[in-house]
C-alpha positions as CSV (number, residue, x, y, z in Angstrom):
1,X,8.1,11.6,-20.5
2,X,4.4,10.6,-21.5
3,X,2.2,8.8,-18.6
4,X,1.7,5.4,-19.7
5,X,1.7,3.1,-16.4
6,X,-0.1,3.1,-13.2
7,X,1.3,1.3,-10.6
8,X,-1.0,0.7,-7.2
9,X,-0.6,-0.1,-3.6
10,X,-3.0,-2.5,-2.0
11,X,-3.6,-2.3,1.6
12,X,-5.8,0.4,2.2
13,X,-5.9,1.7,-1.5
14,X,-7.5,-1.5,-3.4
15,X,-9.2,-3.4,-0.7
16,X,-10.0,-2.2,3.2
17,X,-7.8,-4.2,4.8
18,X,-6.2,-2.1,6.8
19,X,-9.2,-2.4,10.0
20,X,-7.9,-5.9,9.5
21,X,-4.2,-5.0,10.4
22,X,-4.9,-2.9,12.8
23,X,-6.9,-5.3,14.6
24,X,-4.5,-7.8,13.9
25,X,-1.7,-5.8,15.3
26,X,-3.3,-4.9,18.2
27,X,-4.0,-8.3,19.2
28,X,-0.4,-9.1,19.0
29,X,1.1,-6.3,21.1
30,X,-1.9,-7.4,23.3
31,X,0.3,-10.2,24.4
32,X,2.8,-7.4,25.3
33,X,0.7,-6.1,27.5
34,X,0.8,-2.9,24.9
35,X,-1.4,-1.0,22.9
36,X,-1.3,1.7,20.2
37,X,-3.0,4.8,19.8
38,X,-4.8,5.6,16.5
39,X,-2.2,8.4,15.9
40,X,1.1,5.9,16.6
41,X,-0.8,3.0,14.3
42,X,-1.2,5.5,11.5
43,X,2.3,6.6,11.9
44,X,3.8,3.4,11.2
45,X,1.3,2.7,8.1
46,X,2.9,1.4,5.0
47,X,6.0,-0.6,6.8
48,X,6.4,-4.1,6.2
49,X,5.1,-6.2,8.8
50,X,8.7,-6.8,10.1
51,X,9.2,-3.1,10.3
52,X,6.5,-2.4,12.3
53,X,7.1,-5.0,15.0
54,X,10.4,-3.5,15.2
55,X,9.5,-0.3,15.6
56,X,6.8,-0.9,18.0
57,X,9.0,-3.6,19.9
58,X,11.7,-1.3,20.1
59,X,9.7,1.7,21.4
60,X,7.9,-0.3,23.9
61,X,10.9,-1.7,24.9
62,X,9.8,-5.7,23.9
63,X,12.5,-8.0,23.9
64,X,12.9,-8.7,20.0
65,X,13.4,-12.3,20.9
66,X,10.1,-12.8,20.5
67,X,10.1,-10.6,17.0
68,X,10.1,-13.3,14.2
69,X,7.3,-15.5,15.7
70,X,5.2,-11.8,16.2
71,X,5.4,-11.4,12.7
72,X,4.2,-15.1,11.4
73,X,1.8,-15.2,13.8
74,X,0.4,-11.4,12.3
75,X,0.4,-12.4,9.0
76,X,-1.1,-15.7,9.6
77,X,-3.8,-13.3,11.7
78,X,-4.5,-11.3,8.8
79,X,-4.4,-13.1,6.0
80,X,-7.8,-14.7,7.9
81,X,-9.4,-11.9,8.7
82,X,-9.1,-10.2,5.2
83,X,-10.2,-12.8,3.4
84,X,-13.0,-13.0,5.4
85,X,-14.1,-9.9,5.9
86,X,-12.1,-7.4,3.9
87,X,-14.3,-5.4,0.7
88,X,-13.0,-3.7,-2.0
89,X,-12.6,-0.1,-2.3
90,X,-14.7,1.8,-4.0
91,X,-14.1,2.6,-7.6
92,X,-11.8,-0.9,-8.2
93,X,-13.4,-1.8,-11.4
94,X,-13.9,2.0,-13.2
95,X,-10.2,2.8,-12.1
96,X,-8.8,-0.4,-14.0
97,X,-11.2,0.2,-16.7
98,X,-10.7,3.5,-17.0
99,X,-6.7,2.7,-17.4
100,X,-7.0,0.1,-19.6
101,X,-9.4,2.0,-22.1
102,X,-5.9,4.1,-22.3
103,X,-3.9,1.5,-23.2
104,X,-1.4,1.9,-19.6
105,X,0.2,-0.9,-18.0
106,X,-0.6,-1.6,-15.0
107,X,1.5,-2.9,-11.6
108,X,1.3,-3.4,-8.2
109,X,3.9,-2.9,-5.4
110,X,3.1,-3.4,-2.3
111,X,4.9,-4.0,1.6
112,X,2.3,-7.0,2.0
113,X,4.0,-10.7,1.4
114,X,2.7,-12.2,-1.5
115,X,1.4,-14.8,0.7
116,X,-1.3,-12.1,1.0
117,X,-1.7,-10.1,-2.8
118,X,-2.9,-14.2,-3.8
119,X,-5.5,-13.8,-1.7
120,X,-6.2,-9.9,-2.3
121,X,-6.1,-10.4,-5.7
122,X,-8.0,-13.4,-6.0
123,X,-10.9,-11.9,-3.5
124,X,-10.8,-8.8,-6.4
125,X,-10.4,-10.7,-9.4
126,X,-7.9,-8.7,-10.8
127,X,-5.3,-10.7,-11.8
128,X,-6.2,-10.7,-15.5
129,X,-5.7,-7.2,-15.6
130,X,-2.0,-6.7,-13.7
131,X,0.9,-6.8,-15.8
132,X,3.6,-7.0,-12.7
133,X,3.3,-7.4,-9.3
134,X,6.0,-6.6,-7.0
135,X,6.4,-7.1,-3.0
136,X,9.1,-5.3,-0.6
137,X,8.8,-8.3,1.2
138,X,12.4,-9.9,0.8
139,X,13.9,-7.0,-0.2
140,X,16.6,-4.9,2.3
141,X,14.1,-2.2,2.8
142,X,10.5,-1.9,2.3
143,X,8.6,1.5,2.0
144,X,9.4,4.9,2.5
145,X,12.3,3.0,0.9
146,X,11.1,3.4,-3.4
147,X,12.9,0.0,-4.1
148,X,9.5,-2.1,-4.3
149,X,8.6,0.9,-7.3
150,X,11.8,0.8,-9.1
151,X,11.0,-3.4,-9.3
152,X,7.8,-2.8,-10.6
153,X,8.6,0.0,-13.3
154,X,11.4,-2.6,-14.0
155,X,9.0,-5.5,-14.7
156,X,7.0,-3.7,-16.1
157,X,9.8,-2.5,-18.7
158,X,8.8,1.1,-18.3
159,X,11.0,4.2,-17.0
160,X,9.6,5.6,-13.5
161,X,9.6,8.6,-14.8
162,X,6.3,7.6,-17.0
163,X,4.7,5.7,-14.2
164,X,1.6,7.3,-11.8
165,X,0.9,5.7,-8.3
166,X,-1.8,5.6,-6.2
167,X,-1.7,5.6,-2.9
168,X,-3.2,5.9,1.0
169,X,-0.3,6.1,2.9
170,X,2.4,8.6,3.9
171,X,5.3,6.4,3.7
172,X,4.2,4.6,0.5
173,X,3.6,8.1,-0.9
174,X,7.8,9.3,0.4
175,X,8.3,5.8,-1.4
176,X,6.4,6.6,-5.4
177,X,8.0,10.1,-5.2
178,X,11.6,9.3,-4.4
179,X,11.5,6.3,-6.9
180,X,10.8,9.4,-9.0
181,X,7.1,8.7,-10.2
182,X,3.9,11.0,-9.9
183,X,1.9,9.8,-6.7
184,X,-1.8,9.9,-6.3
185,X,-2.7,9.7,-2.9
186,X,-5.6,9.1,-0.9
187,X,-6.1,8.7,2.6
188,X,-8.5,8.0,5.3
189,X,-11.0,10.1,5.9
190,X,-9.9,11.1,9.4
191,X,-6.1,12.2,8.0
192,X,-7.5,13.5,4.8
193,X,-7.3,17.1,6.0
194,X,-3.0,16.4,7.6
195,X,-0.9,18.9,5.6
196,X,1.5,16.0,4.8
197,X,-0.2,15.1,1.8
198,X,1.5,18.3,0.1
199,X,3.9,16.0,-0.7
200,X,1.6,14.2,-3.4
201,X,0.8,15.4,-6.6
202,X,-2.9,15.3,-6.4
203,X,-4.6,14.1,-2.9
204,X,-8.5,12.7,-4.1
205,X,-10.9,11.1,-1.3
206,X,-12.0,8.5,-3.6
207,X,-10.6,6.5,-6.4
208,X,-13.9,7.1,-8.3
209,X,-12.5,11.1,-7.7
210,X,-10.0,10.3,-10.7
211,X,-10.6,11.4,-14.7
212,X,-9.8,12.7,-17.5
213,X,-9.2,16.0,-16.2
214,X,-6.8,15.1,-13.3
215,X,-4.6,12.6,-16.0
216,X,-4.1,15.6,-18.3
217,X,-2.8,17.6,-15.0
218,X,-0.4,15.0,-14.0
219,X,0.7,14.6,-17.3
């Protein structure tokens, strides 16, 4: 089938939030008494917020008592310090531009709550140009799980199988390819180099990286 939807992440991908989670997070397993390693934060990149204090609770060995109010108290963290200190990616406005010059839809499905894409999208001024917006937030499981994709390539009325992602993590990556779509990814410059990204069907260090030339590839 012909290309004719992008769908994109947004932590990490669209705006640089993720310094913002990781501060966030760290300040709440501070209360714990526990701290994470760069390697065991970017291992657990691309869960829902839930997911990761559970993860992290479980292998530190935190009663999960204290789980729920962890995660409101993260998210309320977050949402502050991303709206007032998180920029944009480079290469937001020539990627929508360049997709809407094409005539694609265009979605977004992301583990964040939607709490949070309001204000992302709002700081980016890109809500005239989405067609769907999705969240894994309420749903059974978030990403690797390619449920959050599915919804989107559902509202936006399109099969997956003509829908490219973009992405900057390894689980939201697993998540794009097992819902069956093409998957862009690019990480952070200090993981750029992992041998992970294999998985992807193009790996770019920039978002301004993307043209022509790599669409016809994918396509």
């Amino acid at each position: 089938m012909q290309l004719n939807t992008v769908i994109f992440d947004m932590d990490g991908l669209l705006i640089d939030s993720e310094p913002c989670w990781q501060e966030a997070g760290t300040e709440t397993l501070q209360q714990f008494d526990v701290s994470l390693s760069p390697d065991q934060y970017h291992l657990t990149t691309g869960l829902r917020t839930k997911e990761w204090i559970d993860y992290w609770f479980g292998h530190f060995s935190i009663d999960k008592v204290f789980a729920q109010a962890a995660v409101s108290a993260l998210h309320k963290n977050v949402i502050v310090k991303i709206k007032d200190k998180a920029a944009a990616m480079p290469g937001i406005e020539p990627i929508f531009s360049f997709f809407k010059a094409r005539g694609f839809r265009i979605g977004l499905a992301t583990s964040s709550p939607f709490s949070l894409v309001e204000v992302v999208v709002d700081k980016l001024g890109i809500g005239h140009l989405l067609d769907a917006t999705t969240s894994a937030e309420d749903l059974p499981f978030g990403k690797p799980h390619p449920q959050v994709y599915i919804d989107c390539a559902v509202a936006l009325s399109v099969s997956p199988l003509q829908c490219l992602c973009f992405e900057d993590s390894f689980n939201g990556l697993i998540a794009a390819k097992a819902a069956r779509m093409k998957c862009v990814v690019i990480p952070t410059p200090p993981q750029y180099e992992l041998q992970k990204w294999g998985a992807a069907d193009l790996k770019l260090d920039s978002l301004l990286a993307f043209t022509d030339l790599q669409l016809s590839r994918l396509a």
